[in-house]
N, C-alpha and C positions, 0 to 999 in steps of 0.2 A: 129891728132884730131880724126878719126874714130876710132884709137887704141883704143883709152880711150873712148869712147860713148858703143865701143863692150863688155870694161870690164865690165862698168857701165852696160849694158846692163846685162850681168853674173853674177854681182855681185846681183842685182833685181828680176833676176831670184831663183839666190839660196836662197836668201831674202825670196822670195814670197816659194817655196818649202820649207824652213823650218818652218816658218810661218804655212804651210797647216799641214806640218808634226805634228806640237806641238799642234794645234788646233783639229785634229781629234778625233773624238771619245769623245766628250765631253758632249755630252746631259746626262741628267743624267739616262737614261736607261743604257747607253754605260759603260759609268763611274761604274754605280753601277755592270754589268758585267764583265766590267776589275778589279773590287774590287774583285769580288767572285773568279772568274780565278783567281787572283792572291793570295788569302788566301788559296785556295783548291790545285792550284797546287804548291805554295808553300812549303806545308807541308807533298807532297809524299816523301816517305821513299824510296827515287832513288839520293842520295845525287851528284850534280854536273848535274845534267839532266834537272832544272826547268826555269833554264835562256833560255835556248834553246825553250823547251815546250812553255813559255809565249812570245816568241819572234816569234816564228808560228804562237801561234793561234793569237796574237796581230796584224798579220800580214792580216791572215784569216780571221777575224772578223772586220776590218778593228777598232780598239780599238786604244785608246789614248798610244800609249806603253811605254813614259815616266813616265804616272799612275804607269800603269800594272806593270813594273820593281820593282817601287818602293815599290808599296805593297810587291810586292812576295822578296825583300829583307832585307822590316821589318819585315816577318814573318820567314827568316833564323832562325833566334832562337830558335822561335818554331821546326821546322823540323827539329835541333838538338837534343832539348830535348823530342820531339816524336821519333827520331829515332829506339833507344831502343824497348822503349814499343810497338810498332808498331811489332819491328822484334819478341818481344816474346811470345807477344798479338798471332801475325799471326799464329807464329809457333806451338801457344800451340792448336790453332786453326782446321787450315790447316794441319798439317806434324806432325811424331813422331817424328821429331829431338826435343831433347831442347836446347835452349839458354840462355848461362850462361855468356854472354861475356857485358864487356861495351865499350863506345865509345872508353876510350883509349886502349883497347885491341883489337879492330879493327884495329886502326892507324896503329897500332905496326906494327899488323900482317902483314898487307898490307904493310908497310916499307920494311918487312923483305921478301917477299913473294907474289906478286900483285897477280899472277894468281892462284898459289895457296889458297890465301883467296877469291878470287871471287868465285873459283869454289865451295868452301867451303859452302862458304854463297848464293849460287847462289838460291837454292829453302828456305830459312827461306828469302831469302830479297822478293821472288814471294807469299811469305804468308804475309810478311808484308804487300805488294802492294794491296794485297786481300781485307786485311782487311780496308788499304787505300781507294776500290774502295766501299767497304761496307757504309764507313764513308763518301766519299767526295761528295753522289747526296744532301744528310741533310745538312753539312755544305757548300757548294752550294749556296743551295735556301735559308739557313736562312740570309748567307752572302749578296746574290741577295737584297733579299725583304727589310733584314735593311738597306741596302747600297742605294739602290731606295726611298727613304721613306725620306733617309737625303738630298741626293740628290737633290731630287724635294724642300723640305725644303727652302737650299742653294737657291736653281734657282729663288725661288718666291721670297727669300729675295734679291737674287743680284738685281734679275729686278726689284724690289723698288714695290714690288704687297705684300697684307700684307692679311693674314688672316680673 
């Protein structure tokens, strides 16, 4: 009988810890923060790098992180189809290399070549990132403010408080 009161016990516990986990970061300040993080770092042109990033700072900021994920892997598609224009944007930019390549001439290369194409692309993808960091304080704060603004919205209407 104590076996089973100690599982229960464990089992209430992880209960109550995943409960806290899925509940944090919910206020709509929080929320509308894990939105912007998650559309802005989504869309950096560092392909395989943003789950990581949003799972720090989700961690850092103490953010709802089942949000946060989600946003930043409905904006995958975006950060595919920015990826390019970012790298040519940057380059025409930043660097005198030009860039004449598309996403599946990347792949390839990288198939046929990993370290070779990295090195390759290693300062047009640092002009990309440049012009990523040019663009990502604007779309940011416009993410923040619209996202805060629905937020609060939502909040007044869950709590049954009306306009």
């Amino acid at each position: 009988m104590r076996t089973r009161l100690s599982n229960n016990n464990l089992f209430q516990k992880l209960s109550n810890r995943m409960l806290d986990f899925l509940q944090e970061g919910v206020s709509p300040e929080k929320l509308a923060l894990a939105l912007a993080i998650g559309i802005t770092v989504g869309i950096l042109p560092l392909l395989g790098t943003t789950t990581l990033i949003c799972t720090l700072l989700a961690f850092r900021l103490r953010l709802n992180m089942a949000f946060l994920q989600l946003v930043n892997y409905i904006v995958y598609p975006i950060q595919l189809l920015l990826y390019i224009p970012f790298l040519e944007i940057g380059a025409g930019l930043f660097s005198k290399e030009k860039f004449n390549y598309s996403l599946e001439d990347i792949t390839r290369m990288l198939a046929e070549d990993t370290m070779g194409t990295i090195g390759k692309f290693f300062f047009v993808n640092l002009a990309g990132i440049l012009l990523w960091l040019i663009i990502a304080p604007v779309l940011f704060a416009l993410s923040y403010f619209i996202g805060r603004a629905i937020f609060k919205k939502m909040a007044k209407q869950f709590n049954g408080e009306s306009r």
